[in-house]
N, C-alpha and C positions, 0 to 999 in steps of 0.2 A: 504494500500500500504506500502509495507517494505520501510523502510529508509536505502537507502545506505551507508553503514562504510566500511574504508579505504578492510576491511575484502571478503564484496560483491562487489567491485570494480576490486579486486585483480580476484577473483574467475568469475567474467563477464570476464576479459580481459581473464584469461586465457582458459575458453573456447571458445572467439571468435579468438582465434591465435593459436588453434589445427591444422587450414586447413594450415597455413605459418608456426609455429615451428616444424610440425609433431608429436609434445607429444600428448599423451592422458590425456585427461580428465574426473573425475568424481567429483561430491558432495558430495560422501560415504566416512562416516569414517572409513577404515580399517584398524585401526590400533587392533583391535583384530581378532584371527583367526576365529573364527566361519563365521563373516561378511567379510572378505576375501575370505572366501573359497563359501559363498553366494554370491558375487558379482563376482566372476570368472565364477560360475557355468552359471548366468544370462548373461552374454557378449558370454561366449563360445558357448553357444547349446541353445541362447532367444526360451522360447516358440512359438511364433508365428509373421508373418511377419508381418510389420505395417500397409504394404499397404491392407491384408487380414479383416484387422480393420478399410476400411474407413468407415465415420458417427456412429463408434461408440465412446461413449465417455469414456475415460482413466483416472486415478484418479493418477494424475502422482506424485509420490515421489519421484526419484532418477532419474540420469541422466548419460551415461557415452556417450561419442567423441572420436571417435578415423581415424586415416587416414589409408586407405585402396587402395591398386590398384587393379583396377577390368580393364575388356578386353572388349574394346567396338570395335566393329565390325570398324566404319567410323575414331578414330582416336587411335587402337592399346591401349596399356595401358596406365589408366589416375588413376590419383589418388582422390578420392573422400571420403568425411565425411563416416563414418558409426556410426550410435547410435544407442542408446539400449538404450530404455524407462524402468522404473520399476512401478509398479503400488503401490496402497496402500495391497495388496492382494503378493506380491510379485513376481506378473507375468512378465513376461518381453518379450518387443517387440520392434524389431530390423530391422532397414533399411539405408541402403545406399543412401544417398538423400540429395544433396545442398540444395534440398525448405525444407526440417526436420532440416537442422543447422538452417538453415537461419531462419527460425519463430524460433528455441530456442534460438537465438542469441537473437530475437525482445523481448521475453519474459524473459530473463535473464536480460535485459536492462531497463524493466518496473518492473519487480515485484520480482529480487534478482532471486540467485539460489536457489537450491530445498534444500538443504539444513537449507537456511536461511526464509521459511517458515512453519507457525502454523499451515499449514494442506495443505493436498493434492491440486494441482492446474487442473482441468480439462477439457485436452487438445481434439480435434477428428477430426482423420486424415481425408484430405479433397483430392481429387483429381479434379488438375485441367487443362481441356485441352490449349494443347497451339499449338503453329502452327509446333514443334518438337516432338508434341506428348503430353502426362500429366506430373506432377508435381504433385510430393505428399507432400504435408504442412501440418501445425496443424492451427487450429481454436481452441479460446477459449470457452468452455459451457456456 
């Protein structure tokens, strides 16, 4: 289990206060271009949806949050999470989904960001019904 410094404190709060400051957030160091122009690619046009991957498991190394407004039929435009998983492979998989912040929240809080772990953590998407319908989450492997 990672030991939290003032460094993984800083980088928990600020992905759990994407949904209230509206910034986006990732773990990725981009401060050179190649990995810039790599992690734009993977937010803009993710390979594949999340929810397409439920039960299977995902070798998660990077992570980006960002708020989005999407059109819901019962209450007009609402604003909601959207993430983009990166895998160890460089795949990337992307869903709009409170129960997806909400277990990364759980798991940024137990085991640091992705950033600040020795190897991939892995994550697989789980769908589960509720009386509005399903909820897509992660479970850990």
């Amino acid at each position: 289990m990672n030991e939290l410094t003032a460094k993984n404190t800083e980088s928990i709060k600020s992905a759990s206060e994407v949904m209230n400051t509206g910034m986006s957030y990732t773990d990725m160091n981009l401060s050179d271009m190649s990995t810039a122009k790599n992690f734009y690619n993977a937010v803009s046009q993710p390979d594949v949806a999340l929810k397409e991957c439920v039960n299977i498991p995902i070798a998660m190394t990077h992570v980006s949050i960002e708020v989005c407004e999407v059109r819901s039929e019962q209450n007009g435009d609402v604003i909601a999470p959207r993430i983009v998983i990166m895998d160890k492979d460089g795949k990337s998989y992307q869903a709009v989904s409170v129960g997806v912040y909400q277990s990364l929240k759980r798991i940024f809080a137990l085991f640091g960001t992705p950033d600040t772990w020795s190897e991939p953590l892995t994550v697989v998407p789980m769908l589960t019904s509720t009386k509005k319908g399903q909820v897509l989450s992660l479970r850990l492997a």
